[in-house]
GURO-538532 format. One record per residue (C-alpha): residue number from 0; residue in one letter; x, y, z. Coordinates in steps of 0.02 Angstrom, whole numbers. Layout:
<nodes>
NODE seq type     c1     c2     c3
NODE NUM    A      X      Y      Z
...
</nodes>
This chain:
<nodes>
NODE seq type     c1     c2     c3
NODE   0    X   -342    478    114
NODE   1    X   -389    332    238
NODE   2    X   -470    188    154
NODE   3    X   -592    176    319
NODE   4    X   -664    341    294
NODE   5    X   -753    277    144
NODE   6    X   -714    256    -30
NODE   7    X   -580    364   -103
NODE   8    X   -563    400   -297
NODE   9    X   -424    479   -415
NODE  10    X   -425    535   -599
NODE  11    X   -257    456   -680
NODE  12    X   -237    585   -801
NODE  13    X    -36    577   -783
NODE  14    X    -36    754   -699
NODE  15    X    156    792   -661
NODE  16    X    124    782   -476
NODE  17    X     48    608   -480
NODE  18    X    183    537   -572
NODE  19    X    322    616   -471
NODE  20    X    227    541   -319
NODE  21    X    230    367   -405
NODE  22    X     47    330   -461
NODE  23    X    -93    403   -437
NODE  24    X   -149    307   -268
NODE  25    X     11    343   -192
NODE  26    X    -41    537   -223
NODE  27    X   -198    514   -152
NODE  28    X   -127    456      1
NODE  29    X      4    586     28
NODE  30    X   -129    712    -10
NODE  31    X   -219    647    130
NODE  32    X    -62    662    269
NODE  33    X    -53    854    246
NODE  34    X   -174    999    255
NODE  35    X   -214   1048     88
NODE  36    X   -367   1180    119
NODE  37    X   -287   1313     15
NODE  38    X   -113   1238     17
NODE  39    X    -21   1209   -161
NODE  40    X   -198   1209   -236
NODE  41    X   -158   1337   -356
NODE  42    X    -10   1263   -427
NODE  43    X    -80   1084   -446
NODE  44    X   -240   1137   -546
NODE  45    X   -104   1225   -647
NODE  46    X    -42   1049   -730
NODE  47    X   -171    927   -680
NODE  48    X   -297    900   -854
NODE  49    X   -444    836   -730
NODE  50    X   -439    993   -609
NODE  51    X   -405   1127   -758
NODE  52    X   -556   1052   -844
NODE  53    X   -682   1046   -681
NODE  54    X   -595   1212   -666
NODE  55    X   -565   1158   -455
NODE  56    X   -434   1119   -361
NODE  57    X   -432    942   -290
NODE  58    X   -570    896   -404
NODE  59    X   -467    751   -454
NODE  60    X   -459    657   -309
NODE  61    X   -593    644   -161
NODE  62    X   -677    523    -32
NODE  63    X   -848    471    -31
NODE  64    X   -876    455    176
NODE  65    X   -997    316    224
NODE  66    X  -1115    262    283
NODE  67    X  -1193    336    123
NODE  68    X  -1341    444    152
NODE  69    X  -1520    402    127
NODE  70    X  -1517    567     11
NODE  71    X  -1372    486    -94
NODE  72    X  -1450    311   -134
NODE  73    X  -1636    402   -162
NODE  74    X  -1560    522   -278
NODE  75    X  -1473    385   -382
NODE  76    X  -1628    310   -412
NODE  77    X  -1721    466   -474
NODE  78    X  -1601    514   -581
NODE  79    X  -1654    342   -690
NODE  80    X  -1737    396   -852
NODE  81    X  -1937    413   -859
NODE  82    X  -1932    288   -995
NODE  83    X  -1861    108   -994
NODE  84    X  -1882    104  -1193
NODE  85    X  -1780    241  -1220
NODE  86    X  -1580    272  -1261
NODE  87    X  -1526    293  -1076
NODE  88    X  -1658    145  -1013
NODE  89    X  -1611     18  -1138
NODE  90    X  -1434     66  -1086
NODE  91    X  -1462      9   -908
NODE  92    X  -1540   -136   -928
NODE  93    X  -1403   -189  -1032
NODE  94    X  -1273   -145   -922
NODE  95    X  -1365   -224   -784
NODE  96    X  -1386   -380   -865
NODE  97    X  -1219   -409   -966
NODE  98    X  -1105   -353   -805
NODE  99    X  -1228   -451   -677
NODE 100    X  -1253   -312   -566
NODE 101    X  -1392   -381   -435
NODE 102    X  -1343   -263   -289
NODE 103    X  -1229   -411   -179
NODE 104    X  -1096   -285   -150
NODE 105    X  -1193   -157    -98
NODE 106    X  -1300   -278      2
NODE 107    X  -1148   -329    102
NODE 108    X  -1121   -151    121
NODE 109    X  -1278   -104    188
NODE 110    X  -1260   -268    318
NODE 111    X  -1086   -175    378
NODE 112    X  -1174    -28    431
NODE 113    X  -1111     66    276
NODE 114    X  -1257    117    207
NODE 115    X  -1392    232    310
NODE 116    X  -1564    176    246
NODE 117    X  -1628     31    309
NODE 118    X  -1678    -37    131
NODE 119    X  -1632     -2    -44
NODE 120    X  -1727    115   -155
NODE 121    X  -1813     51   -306
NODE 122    X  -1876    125   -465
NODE 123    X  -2014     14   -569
NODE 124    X  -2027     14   -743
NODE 125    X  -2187    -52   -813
NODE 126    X  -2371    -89   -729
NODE 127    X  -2409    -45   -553
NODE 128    X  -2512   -189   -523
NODE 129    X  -2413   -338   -614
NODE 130    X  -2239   -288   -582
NODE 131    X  -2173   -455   -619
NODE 132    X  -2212   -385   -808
NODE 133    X  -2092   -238   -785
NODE 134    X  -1911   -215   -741
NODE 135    X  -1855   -142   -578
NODE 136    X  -1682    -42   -538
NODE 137    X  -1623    -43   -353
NODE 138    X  -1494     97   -280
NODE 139    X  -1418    -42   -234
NODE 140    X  -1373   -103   -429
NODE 141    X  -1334     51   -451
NODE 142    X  -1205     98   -329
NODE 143    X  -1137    -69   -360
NODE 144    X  -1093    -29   -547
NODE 145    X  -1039    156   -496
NODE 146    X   -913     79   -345
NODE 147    X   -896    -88   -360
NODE 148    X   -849   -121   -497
NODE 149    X   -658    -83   -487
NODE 150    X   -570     64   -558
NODE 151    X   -672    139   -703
NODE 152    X   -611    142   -874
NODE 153    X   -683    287  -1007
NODE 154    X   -821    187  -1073
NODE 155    X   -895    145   -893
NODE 156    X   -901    301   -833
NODE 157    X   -979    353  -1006
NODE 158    X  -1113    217   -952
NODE 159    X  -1147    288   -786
NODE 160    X  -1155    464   -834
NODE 161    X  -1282    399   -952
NODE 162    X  -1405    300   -867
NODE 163    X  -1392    463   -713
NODE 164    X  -1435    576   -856
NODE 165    X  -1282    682   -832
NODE 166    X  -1203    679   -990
NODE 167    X  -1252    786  -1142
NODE 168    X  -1172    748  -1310
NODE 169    X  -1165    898  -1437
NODE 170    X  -1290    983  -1313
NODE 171    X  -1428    855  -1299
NODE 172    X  -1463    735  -1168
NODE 173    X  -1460    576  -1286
NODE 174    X  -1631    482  -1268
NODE 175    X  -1672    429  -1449
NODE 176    X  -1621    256  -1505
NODE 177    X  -1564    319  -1652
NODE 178    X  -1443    446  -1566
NODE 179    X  -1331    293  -1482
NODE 180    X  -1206    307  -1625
NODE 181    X  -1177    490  -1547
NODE 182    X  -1086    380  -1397
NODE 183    X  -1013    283  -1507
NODE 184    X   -923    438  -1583
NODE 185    X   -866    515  -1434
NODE 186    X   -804    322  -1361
NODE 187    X   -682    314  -1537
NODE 188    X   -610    498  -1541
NODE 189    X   -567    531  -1368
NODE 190    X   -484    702  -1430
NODE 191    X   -682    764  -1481
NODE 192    X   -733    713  -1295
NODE 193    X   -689    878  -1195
NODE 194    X   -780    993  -1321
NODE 195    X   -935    875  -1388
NODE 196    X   -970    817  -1213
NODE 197    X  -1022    910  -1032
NODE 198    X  -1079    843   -860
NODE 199    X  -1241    908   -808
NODE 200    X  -1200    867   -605
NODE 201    X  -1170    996   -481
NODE 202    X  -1136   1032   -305
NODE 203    X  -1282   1122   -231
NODE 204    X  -1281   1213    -47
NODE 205    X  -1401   1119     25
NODE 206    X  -1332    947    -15
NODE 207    X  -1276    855    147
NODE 208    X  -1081    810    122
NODE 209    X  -1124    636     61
NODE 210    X  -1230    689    -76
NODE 211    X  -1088    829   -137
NODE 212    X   -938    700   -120
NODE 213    X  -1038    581   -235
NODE 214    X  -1074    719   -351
NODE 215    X   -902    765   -364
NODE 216    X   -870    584   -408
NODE 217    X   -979    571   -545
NODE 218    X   -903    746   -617
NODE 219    X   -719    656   -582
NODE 220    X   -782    508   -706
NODE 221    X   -850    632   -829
NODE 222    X   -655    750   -812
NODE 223    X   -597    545   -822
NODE 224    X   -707    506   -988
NODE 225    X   -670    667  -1062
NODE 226    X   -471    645  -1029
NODE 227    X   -462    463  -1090
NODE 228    X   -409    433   -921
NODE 229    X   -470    306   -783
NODE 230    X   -528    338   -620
NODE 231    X   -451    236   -489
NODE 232    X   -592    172   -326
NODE 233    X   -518    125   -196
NODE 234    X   -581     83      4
NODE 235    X   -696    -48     98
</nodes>
């Protein structure tokens, strides 16, 4: 798994293979010096948590080739929730505010050639005419908390699945106020996570191989989240 192709990710869920490689990056990389269409897939899905749960071989561990599509940074954004005042809005503009996420990284990644679209896309919350009143998110915040931000730890990638809207919680798609202590839960019993909790992201055929690499991402944090186990980002 080259760091130049783009930005490579692994579930460290302590499968037997990762270990006996010595970490989970190290696996990664070996991964990436042999053909593995088909090869040993069978027997690693066998004893990795992340890839029985996805129910996919490899589903741990992936690379999200840039420069990121148009398709992937317009889809982030309208995935955002309809409304800023509910669960998953108040949820972003918290995150947005407390961890400072303004968009520089992905700015500098966009300068590099590493993103395709020529400017960010932007979702407004509030009215059209005074939109100094409202609150705006950029695809560019957004990919900036999703990959750069380090290696994700159980309670980010909670966050992220959140404010996407790919998360349900006993079911529901949490957008109720009242229903944040439902998070709360699932964040404190970690052994309740695989069966109250399911990712509502999937590959579809016509997504362009951008779009389904940063899917399987996002279902990688949710395998991570539901594991107790972080995901490790690594590349540019």
């Amino acid at each position: 798994m080259s760091e130049a192709a783009g930005f490579g990710f692994v579930v460290d869920d302590l499968a037997p293979d990762k270990v006996a490689a010595g970490g989970p990056r190290e696996f990664a990389l070996a991964l990436a010096d042999r053909a593995v269409a088909g090869e040993g897939g069978a027997a690693h899905l066998a004893q990795c948590p992340t890839c029985r749960l996805l129910d996919e071989p490899w589903a741990c561990v992936g690379v999200i080739p840039t420069p990121l599509s148009a398709a992937v940074e317009r889809w982030l954004v309208d995935r955002l929730p309809d409304d800023i005042e509910s669960l998953p809005g108040f949820l972003v503009r918290k995150a947005l505010g407390d961890f400072d996420y303004r968009g520089e990284f992905a700015r500098r990644l966009r300068a590099d050639g590493m993103l395709e679209a020529p400017v960010p896309f932007t979702r407004h919350f509030g009215p059209a005419f005074f939109p100094w009143r409202g609150f705006t998110v950029s695809s560019e915040q957004l990919l900036e908390e999703l990959l750069g931000a380090g290696d994700v730890e159980p309670p980010h990638a909670l966050a992220c699945l959140a404010h996407l809207g790919a998360i349900t919680v006993d079911g529901r798609v949490l957008l109720g106020m009242d229903e944040g202590v439902r998070y709360g839960e699932v964040i404190e019993k970690p052994a309740e996570r695989r069966e109250r909790t399911a990712c509502l992201v999937a590959v579809e055929a016509q997504d362009d191989a951008r779009l389904a690499a940063l899917k399987r991402y996002l279902r990688a944090l949710w395998a991570g989240f539901a594991t107790d186990a972080a995901v490790r980002v690594f590349g540019p």
